[in-house]
N, C-alpha and C positions, 0 to 999 in steps of 0.2 A: 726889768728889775725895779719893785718897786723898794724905794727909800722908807719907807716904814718899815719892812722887812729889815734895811741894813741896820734900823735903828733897835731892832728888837736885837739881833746879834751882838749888836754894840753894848746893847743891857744887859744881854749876857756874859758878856768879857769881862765887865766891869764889877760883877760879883763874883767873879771867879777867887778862891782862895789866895792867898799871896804866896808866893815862897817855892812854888811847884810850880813843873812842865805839865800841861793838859795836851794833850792829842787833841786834834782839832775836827778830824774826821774819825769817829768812832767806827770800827766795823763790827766788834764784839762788845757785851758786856761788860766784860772785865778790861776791856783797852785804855780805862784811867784818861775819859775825856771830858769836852768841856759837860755833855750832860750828866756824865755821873757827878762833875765836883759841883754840878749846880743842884742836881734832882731833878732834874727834868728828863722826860721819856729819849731816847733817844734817838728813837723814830722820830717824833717832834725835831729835834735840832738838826739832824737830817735833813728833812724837809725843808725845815729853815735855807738851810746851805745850799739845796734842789734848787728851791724860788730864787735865792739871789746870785743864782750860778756858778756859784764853788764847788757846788758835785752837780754831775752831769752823769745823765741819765744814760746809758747806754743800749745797744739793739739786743742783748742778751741778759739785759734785764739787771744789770750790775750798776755802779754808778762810777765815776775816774773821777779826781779830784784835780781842780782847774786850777794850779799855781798863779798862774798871771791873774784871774778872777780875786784869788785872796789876796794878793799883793796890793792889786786896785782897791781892792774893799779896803788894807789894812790904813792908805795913804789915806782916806778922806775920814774913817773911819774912828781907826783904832784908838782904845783910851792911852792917854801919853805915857802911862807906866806900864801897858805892855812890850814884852818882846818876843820877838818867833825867832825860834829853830828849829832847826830837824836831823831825823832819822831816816838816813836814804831816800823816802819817798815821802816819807810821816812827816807831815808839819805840827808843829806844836806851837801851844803858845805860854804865857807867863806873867806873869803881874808882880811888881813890887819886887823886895831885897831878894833876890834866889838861890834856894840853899843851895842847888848845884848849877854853874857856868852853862852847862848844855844839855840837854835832853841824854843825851847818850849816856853821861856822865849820872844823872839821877837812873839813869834803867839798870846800869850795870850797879849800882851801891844797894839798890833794891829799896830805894825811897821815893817810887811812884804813888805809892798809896797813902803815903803820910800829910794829910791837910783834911780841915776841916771842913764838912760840906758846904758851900754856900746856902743861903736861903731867899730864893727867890721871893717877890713881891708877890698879892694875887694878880695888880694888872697886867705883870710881865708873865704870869702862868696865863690868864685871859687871852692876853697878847700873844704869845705864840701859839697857843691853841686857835684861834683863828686863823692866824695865818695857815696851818698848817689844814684844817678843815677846808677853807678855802684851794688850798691846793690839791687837795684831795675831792673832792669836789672839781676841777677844773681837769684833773686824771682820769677821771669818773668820766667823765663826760667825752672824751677824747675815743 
C-alpha cells in the first residue's frame, strides 16, 4: 500500500461537502458516495480503494469491502472533522456540523442528495488518475 494512494483518499475526504453522509464504497451510480459528492469517475475512486486495500478484489470477479483496512486507513489518515457510520454493512462517512446524527437517519428523511458537489483540484484529478492507470496497468499485466 502505497502512502501516496492513502494521501490522494485523504484529498478526497477533505473536499467532500460538509453536512451529509457519503457511502464510502459506491456499488451504483446513484449510491450518493464519496465520488459522486466529489465528480470524480467512480471507477476511479474504486480503484483508489483496490490499491490501498479497502476493497478487495475477489475470485468471482466482485470486490468485499475490508472494515479493519478503513479503520487502519481512518486512524492515521482521516481529516479531524470527519466521522464514520453505517448502514448494516455500508460504511459512510461525513465531514463538519451534520444535518442528520446517522446515515440511517439521513436515508430514511430522504436527504441523501442534498449538498453541494465538491470541486476537486486538477492535481488531485491528475492524481488519481494516475494512480488508477497505474493500476490498471499492473491488472493488465497480471
Amino acid at each position: 500500500m502505497a502512502s501516496n494512494e492513502k494521501e490522494i483518499l485523504k484529498r478526497l475526504l477533505e473536499i467532500l461537502p460538509e453536512g451529509t453522509w457519503f457511502v464510502v464504497h459506491e456499488k451504483e451510480n446513484d449510491d450518493g458516495g464519496i465520488a459522486k459528492a466529489t465528480g470524480m469517475p467512480r471507477l476511479q475512486v474504486n480503484a483508489l480503494l483496490t490499491i490501498i486495500g479497502i476493497l478487495k478484489e475477489t475470485s468471482s470477479g466482485g470486490v468485499t469491502f475490508k472494515k479493519a483496512q478503513w479503520e487502519a486507513f481512518c486512524l492515521e489518515y482521516r481529516p479531524t472533522d470527519m466521522k464514520n457510520g453505517n448502514i448494516r454493512n455500508q460504511v459512510y462517512v461525513g465531514r463538519g456540523d451534520l444535518k442528520y446524527d446517522c446515515p440511517a437517519k439521513q436515508k430514511q428523511q430522504g436527504g441523501r442528495n442534498e449538498f453541494d458537489k465538491a470541486e476537486p483540484s486538477e492535481s488531485l484529478k491528475n492524481d488519481l488518475g494516475q494512480a488508477t492507470d497505474k493500476y490498471n496497468e499492473e491488472k493488465d499485466a497480471q
